[in-house]
VEXTORBA-312423 format. One line per 5 residues: their letters; for each residue x, y, z of N, C-alpha, C, O. Coordinates in pm, 1 decimal. Each point is the difference from the previous one (the first is absolute). Layout:
a	X,Y,Z,X,Y,Z,X,Y,Z,X,Y,Z ~ ...
// end
This chain:
xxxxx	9979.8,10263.7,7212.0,-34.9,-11.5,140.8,52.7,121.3,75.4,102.6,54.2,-40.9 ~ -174.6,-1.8,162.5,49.6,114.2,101.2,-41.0,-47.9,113.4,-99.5,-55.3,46.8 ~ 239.4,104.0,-3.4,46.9,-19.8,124.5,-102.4,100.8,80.3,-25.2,112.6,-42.6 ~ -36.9,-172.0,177.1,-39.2,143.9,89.5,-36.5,-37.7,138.1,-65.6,-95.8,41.0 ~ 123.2,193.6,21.7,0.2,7.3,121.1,-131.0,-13.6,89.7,-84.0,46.7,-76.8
xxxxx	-0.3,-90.7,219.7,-111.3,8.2,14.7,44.4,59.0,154.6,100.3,-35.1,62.1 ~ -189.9,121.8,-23.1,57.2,88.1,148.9,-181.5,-18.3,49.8,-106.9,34.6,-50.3 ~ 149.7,-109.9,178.1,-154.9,20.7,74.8,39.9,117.2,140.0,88.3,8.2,85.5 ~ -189.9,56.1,-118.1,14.5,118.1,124.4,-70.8,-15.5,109.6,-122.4,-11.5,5.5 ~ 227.2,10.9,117.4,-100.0,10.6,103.0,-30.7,77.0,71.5,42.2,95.3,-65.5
xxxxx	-93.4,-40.3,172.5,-7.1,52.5,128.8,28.6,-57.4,128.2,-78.6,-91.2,25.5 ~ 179.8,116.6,81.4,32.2,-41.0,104.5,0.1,53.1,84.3,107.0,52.2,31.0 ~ -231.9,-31.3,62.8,-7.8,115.9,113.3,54.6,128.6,-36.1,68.5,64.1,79.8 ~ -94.9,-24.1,-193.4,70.8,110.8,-67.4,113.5,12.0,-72.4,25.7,104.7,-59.5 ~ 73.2,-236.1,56.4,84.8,-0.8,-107.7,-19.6,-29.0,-92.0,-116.4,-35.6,-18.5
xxxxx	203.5,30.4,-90.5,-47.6,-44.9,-154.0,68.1,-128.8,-0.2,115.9,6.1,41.0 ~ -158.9,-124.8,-77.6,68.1,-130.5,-30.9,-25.4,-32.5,-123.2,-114.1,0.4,-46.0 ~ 260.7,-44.7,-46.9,-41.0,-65.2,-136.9,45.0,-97.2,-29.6,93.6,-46.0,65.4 ~ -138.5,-10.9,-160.7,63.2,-158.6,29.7,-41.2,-11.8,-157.8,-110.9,24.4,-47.6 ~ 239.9,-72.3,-28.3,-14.9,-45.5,-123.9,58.1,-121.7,-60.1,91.9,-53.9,61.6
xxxxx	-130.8,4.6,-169.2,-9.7,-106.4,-84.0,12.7,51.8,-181.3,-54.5,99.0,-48.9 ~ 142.1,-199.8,-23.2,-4.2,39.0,-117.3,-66.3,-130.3,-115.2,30.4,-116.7,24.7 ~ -116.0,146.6,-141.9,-12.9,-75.6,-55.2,62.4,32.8,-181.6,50.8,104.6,-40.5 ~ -63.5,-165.7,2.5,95.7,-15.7,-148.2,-208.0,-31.9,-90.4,-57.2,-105.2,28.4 ~ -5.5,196.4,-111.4,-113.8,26.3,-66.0,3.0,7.2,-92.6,118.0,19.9,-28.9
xxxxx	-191.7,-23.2,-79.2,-22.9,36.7,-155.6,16.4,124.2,8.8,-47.2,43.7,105.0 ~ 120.2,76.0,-206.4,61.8,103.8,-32.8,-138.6,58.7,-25.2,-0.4,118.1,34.7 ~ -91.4,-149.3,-72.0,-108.3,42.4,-42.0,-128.7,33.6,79.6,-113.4,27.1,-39.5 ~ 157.5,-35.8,144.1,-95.0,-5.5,145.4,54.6,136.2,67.0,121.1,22.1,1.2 ~ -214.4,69.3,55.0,60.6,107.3,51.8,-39.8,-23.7,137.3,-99.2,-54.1,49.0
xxxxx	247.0,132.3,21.8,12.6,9.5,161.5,-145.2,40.1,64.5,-38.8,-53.8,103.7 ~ -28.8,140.1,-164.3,-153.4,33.6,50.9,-91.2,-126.4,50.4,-50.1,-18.9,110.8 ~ 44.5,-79.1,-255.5,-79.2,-117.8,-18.2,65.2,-82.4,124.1,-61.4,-33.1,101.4 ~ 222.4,1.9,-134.6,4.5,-78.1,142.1,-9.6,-10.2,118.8,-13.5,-100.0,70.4 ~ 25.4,277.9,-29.1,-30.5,65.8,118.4,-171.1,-9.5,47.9,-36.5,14.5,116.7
xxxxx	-46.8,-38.8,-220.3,-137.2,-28.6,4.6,-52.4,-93.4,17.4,-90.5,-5.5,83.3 ~ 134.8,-118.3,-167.3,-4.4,-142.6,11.4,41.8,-30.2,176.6,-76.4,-29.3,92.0 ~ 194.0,45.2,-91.0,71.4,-65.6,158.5,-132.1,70.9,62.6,-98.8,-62.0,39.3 ~ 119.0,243.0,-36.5,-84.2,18.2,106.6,-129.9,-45.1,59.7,-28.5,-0.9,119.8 ~ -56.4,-41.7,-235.1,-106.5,-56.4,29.3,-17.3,-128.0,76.6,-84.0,-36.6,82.1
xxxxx	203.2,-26.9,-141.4,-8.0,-129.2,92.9,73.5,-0.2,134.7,-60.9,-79.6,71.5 ~ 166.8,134.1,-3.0,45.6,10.2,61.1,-124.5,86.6,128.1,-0.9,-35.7,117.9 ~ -52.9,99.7,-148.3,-88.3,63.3,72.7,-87.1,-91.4,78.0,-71.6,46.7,88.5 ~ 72.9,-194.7,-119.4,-110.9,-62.1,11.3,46.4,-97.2,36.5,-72.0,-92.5,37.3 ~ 228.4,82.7,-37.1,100.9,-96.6,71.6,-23.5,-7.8,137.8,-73.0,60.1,78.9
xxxxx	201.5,-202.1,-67.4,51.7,1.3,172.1,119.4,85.3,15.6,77.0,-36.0,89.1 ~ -52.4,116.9,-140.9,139.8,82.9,-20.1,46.6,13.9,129.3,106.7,-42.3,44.6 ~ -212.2,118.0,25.8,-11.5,75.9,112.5,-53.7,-52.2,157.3,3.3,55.3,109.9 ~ -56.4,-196.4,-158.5,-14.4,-118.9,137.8,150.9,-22.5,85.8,118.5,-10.6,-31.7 ~ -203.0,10.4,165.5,73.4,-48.3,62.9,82.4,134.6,41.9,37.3,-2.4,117.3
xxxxx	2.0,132.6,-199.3,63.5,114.3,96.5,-73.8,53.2,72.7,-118.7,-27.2,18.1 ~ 194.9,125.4,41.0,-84.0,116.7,76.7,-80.6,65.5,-71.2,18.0,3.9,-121.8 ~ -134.5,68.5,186.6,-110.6,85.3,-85.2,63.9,142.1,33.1,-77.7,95.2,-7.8 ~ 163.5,-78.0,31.1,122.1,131.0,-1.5,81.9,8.7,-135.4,90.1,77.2,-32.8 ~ -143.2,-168.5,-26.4,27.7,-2.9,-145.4,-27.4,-50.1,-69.0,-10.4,-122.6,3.2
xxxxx	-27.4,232.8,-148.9,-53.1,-16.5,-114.6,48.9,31.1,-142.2,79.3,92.1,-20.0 ~ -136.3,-184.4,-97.6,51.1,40.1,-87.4,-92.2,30.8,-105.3,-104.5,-50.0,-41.5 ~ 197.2,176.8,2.6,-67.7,122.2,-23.6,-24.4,19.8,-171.3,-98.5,54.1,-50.2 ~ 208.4,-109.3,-19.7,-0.5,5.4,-170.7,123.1,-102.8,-20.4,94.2,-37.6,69.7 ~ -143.6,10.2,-203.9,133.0,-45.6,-97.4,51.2,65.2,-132.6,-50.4,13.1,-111.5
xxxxx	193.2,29.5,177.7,45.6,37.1,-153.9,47.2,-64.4,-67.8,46.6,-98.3,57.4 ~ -24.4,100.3,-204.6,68.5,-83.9,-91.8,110.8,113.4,-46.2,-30.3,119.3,3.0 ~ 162.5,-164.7,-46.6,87.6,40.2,-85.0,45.6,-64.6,-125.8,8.6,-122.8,3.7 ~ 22.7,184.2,-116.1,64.1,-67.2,-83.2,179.1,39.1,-6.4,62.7,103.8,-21.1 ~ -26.3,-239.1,49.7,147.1,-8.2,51.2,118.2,39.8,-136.1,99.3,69.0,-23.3
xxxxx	-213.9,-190.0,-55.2,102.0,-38.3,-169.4,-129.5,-38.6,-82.4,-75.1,-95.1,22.0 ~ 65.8,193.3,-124.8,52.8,136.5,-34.4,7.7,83.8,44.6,104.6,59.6,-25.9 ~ -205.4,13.7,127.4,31.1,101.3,71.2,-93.8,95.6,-7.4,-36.4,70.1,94.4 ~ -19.0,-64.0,-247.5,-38.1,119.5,-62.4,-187.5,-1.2,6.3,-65.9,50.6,-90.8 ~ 3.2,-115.3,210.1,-138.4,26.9,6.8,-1.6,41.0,117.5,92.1,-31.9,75.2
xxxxx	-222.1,131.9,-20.3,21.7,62.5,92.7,-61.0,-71.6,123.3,-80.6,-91.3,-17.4 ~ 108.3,121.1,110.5,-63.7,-111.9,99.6,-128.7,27.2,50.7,-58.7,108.2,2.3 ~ 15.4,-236.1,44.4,-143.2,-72.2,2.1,-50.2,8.8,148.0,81.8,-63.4,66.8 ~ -164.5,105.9,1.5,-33.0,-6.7,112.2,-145.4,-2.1,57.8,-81.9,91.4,-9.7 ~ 65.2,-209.3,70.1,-116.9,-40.7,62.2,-67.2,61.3,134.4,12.1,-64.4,104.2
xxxxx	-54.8,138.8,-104.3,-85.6,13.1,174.5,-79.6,-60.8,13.1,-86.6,-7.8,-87.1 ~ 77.9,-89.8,246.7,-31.0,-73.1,60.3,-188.4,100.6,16.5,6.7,82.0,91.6 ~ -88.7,-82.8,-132.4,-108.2,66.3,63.6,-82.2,-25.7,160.8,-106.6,46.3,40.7 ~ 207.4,-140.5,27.2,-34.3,-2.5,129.9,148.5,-91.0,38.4,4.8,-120.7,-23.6 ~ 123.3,202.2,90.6,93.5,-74.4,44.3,-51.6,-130.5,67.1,-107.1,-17.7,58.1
xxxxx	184.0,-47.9,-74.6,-5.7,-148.8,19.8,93.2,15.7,133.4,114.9,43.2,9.0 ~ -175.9,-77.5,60.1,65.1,3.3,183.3,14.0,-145.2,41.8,-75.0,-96.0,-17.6 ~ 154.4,103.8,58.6,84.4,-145.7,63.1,-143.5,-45.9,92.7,-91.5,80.2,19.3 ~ 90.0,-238.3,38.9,-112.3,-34.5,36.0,17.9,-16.0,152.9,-92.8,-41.8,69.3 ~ 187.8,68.5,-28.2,23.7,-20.0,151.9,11.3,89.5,94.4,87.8,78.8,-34.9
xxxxx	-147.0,-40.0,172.6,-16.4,116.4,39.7,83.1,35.3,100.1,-14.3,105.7,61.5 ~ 120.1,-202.3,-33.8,138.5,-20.6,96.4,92.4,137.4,-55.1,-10.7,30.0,-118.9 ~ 80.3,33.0,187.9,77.3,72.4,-26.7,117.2,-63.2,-94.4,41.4,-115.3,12.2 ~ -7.2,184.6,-82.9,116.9,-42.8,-121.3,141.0,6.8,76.2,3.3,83.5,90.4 ~ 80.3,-136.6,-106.0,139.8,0.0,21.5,52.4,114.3,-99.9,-41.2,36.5,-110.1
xxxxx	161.7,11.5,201.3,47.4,158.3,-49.2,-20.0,-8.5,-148.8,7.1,-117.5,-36.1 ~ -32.0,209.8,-73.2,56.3,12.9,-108.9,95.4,-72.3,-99.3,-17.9,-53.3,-109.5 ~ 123.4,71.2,187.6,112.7,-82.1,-83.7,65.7,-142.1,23.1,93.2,-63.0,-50.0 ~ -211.3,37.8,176.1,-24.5,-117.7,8.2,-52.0,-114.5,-114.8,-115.7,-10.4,40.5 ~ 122.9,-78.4,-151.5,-26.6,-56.3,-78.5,28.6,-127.7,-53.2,112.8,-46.6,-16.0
xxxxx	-269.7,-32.5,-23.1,101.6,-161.9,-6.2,17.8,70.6,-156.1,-37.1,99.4,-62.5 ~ 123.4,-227.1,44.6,88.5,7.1,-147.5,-43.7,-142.5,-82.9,33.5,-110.7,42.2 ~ -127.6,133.4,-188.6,-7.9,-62.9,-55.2,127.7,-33.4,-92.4,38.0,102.8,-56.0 ~ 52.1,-233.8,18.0,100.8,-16.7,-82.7,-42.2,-30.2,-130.2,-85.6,-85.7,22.0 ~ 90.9,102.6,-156.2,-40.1,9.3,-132.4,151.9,-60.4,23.8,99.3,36.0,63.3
xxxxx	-141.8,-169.0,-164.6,117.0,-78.4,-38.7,-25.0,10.6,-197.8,-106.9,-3.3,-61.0 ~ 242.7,15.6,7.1,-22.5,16.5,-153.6,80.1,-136.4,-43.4,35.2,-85.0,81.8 ~ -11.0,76.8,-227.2,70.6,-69.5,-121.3,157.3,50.3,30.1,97.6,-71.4,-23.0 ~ -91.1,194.1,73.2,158.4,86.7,-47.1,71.5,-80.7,121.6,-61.1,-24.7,103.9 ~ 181.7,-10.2,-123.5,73.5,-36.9,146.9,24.2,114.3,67.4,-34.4,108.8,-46.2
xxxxx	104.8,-123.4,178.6,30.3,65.7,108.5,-76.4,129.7,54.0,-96.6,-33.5,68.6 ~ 110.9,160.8,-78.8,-53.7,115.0,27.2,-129.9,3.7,-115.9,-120.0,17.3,21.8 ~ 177.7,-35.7,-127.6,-107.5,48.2,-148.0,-113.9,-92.7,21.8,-112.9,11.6,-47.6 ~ 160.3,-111.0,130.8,-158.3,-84.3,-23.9,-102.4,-2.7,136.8,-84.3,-86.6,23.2 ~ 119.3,220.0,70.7,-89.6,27.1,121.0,-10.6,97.2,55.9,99.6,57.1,44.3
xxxxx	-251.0,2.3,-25.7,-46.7,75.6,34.0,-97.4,16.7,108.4,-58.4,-97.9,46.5 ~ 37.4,219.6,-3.0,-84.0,14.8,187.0,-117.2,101.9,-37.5,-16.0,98.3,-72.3 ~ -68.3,-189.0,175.7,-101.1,119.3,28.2,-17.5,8.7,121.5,-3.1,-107.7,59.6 ~ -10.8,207.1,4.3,-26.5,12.9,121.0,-113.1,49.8,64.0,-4.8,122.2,-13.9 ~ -111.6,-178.3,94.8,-103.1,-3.6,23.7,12.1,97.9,138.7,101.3,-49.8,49.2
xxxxx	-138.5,149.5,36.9,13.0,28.1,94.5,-184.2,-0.5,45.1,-82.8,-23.5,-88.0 ~ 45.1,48.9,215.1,-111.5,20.2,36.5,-57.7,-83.7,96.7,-69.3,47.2,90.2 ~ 99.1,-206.1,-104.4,-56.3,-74.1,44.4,-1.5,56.7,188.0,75.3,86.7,44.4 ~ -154.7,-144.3,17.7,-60.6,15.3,102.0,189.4,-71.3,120.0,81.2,-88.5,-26.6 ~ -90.0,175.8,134.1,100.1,-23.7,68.2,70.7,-153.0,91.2,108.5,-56.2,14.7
xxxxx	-311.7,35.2,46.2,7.0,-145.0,25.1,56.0,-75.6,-118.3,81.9,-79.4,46.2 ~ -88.6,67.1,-181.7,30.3,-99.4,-80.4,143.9,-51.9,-9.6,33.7,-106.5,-51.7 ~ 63.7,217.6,121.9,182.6,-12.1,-21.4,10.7,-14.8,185.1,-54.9,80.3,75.5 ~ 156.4,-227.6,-18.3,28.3,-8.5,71.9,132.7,-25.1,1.0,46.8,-69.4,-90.3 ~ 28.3,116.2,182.3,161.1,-12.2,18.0,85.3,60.5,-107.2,122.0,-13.6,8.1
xxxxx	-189.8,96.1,-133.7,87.6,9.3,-150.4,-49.5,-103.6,-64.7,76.8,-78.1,-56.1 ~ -193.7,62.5,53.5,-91.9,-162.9,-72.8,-101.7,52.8,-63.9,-33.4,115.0,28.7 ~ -28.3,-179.6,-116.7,-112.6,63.8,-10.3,-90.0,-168.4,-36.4,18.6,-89.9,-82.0 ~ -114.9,113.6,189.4,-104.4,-128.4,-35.6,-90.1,-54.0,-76.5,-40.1,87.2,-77.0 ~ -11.5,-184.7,58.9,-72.0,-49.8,-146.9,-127.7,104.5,-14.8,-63.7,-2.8,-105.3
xxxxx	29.9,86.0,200.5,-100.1,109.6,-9.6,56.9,111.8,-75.7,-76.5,87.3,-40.9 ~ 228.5,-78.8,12.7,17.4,132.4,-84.1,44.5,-92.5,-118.4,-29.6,43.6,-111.3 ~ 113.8,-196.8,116.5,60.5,-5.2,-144.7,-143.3,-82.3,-86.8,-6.6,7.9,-122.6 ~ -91.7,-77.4,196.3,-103.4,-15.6,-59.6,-95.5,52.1,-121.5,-27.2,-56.2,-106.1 ~ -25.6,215.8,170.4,-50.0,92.2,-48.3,145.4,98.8,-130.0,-8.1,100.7,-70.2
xxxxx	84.4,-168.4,89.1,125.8,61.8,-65.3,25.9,-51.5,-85.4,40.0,77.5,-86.8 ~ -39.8,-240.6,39.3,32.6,-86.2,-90.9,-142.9,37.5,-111.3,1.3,-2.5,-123.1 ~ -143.1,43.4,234.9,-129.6,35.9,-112.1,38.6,82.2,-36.2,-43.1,6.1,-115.2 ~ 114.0,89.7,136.6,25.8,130.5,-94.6,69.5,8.7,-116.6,-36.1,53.7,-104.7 ~ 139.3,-110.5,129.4,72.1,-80.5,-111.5,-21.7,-46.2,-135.3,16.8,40.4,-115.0
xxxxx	-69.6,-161.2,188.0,-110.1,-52.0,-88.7,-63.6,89.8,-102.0,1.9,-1.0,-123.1 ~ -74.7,101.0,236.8,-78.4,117.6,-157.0,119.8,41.1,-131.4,-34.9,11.9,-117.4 ~ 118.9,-1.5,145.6,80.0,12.6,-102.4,58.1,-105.3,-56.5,12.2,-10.4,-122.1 ~ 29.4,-78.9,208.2,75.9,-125.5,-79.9,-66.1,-109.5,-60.2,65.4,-85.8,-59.2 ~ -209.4,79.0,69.7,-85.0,-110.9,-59.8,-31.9,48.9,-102.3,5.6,-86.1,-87.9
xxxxx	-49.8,218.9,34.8,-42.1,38.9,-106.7,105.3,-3.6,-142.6,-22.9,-40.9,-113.8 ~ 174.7,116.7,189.1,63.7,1.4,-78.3,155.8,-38.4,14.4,95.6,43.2,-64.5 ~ -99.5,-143.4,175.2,113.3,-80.5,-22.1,26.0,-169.3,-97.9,-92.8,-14.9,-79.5 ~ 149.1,-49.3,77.0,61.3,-100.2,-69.8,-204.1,-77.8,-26.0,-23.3,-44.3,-112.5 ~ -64.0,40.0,191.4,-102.4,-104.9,19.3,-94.0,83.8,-57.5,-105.4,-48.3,-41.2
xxxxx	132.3,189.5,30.4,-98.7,92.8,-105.9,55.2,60.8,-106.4,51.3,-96.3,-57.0 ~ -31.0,174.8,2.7,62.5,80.1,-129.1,165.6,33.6,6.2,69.9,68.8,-74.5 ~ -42.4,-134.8,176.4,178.2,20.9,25.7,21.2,148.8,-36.7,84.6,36.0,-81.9 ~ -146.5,26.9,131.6,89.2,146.4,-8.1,38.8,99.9,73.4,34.3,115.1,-27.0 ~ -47.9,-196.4,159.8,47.4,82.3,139.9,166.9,-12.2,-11.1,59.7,-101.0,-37.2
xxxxx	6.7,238.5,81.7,130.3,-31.5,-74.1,67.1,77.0,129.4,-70.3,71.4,71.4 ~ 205.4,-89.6,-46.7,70.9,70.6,71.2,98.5,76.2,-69.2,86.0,-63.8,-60.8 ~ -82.7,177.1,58.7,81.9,162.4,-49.6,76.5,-1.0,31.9,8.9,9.4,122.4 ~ 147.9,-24.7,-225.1,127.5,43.8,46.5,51.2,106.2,-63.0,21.2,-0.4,-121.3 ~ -3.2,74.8,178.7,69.7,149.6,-16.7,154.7,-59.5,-22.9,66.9,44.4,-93.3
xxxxx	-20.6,-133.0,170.6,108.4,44.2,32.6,57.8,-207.9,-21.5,-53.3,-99.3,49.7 ~ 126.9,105.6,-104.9,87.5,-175.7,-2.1,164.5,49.4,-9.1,54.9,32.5,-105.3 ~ 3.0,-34.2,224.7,141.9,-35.6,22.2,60.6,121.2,9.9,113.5,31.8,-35.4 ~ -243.4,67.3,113.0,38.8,168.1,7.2,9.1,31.9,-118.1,76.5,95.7,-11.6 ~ -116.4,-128.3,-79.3,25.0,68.8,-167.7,-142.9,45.6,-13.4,-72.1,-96.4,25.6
xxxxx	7.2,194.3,-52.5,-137.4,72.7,-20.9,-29.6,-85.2,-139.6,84.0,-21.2,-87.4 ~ -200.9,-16.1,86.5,-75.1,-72.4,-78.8,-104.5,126.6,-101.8,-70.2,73.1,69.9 ~ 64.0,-55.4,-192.5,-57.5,106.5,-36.2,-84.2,-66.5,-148.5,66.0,-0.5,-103.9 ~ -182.0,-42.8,101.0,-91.8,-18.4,118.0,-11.9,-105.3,63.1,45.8,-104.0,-47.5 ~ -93.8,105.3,138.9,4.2,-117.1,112.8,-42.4,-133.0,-45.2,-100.5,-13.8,-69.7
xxxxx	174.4,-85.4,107.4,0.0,-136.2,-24.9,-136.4,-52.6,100.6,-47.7,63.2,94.2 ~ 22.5,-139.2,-123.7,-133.1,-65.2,83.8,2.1,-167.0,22.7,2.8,-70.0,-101.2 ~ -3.6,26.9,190.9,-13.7,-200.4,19.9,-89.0,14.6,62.6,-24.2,74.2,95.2 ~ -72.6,-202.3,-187.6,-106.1,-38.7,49.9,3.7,-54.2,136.1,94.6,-72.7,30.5 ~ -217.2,108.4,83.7,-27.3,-26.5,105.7,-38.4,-166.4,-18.3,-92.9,-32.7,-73.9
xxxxx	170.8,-64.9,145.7,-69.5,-129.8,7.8,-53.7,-69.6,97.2,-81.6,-91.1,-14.1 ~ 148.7,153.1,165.9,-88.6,3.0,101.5,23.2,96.2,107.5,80.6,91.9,-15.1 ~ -172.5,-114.6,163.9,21.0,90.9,71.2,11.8,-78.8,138.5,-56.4,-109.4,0.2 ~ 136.9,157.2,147.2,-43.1,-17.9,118.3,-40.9,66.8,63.5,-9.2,114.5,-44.1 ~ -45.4,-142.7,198.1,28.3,98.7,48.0,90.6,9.1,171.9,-4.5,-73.2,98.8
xxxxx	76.7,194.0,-128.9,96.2,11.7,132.8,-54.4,-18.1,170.4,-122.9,2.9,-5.9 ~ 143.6,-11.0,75.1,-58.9,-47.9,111.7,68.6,118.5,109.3,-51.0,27.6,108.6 ~ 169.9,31.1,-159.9,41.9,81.0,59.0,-90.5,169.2,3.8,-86.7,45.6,-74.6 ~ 130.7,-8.9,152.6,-48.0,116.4,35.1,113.0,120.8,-61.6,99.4,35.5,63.5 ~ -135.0,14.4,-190.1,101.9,81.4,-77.5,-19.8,165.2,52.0,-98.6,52.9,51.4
xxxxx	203.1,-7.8,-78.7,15.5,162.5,-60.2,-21.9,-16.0,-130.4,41.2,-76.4,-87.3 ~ -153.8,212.3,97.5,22.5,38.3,-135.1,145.5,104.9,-80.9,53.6,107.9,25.2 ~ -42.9,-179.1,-93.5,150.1,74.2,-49.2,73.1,-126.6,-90.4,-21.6,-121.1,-5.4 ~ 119.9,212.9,-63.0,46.3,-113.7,-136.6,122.7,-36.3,73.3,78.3,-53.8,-78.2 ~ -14.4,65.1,239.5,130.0,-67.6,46.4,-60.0,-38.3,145.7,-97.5,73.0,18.1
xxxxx	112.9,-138.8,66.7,-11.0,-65.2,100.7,145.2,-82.2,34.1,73.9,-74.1,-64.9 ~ -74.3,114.7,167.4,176.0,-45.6,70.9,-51.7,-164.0,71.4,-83.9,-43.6,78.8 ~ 185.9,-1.8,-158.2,36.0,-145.4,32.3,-162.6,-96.4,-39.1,-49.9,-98.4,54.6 ~ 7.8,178.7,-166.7,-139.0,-101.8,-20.8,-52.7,31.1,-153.2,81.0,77.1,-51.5 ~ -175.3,-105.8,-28.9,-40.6,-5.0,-122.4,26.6,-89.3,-90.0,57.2,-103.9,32.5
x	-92.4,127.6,-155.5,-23.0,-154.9,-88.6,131.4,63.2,-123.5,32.8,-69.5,-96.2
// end
């Protein structure tokens, strides 16, 4: 089995946004093929419902994490996939936060994605309303129905790192479910006085 990384690229009024997910595959499958497979379907997803049309996503890359040793796989989108809403987006690093809950206890068994784009009306007070976590839980979904616990169980969360000791190569727990945050996040891996 190989471990590999999945990076969806976006566009954000001109920034670059990426947002990744890891799955645990047959060794025998190359990063190209999976980068091809996802892309096709994802293109044709709700990935992108419900954000701003100030952003789109643009390709998917694949990596191979463990072993390491195939070269990576990358999909272009042949017509970016643009968010479906025509409301102005909330800043950039504005973002709800999907939680990936795993098997591993404490830190090892949870992981974030962070969605930015959605339309400004949708977040009130530091909230964000069933119009952004709605269209947010469908996105999800594209990844977690196919290949979490209720499809091929192989959506996995990547640990580099268990108890500050570097992990070489990275350990992986299966994804078993997901929420989603209601808060109105920064994007960034520390947030003062908040996170999971």
């Amino acid at each position: 089995m190989g471990l590999y990384r999945y990076t969806l690229v976006h566009t954000f009024d001109g920034m670059l946004v990426e947002n990744t997910f890891g799955r645990v595959v047959g060794a025998e499958t190359t990063p190209q093929e999976l980068a091809d497979n996802f892309g096709s379907v994802i293109g044709s997803s709700v990935w992108m419902d419900g954000r701003s049309d100030q952003m789109a996503l643009t390709r998917v890359r694949v990596e191979d994490v463990d072993p390491g040793t195939a070269a990576t796989g990358e999909y272009i989108l042949p017509t970016p996939l643009a968010g479906s809403d025509t409301g102005n987006g909330t800043p950039p690093l504005c973002a709800l936060n999907i939680q990936w809950r795993g098997l591993a206890k404490g830190k090892n068994g949870r992981g974030r994605m962070y969605l930015p784009g959605f339309p400004a009306s949708t977040a009130i007070a530091g909230f964000w309303t069933s119009d952004a976590q709605d269209p947010a839980s469908a996105a999800a979904s594209v990844i977690f129905d196919p290949w979490g616990p209720e499809g091929d169980n192989t959506l996995v969360i990547i640990n580099r790192y268990i108890d500050k000791v570097k992990q070489v190569p990275p350990v992986s727990s299966p994804i078993t479910s997901f929420t989603i945050d209601n808060v109105v996040r920064r994007i960034g891996r520390r947030e003062q006085g908040r996170g999971i």
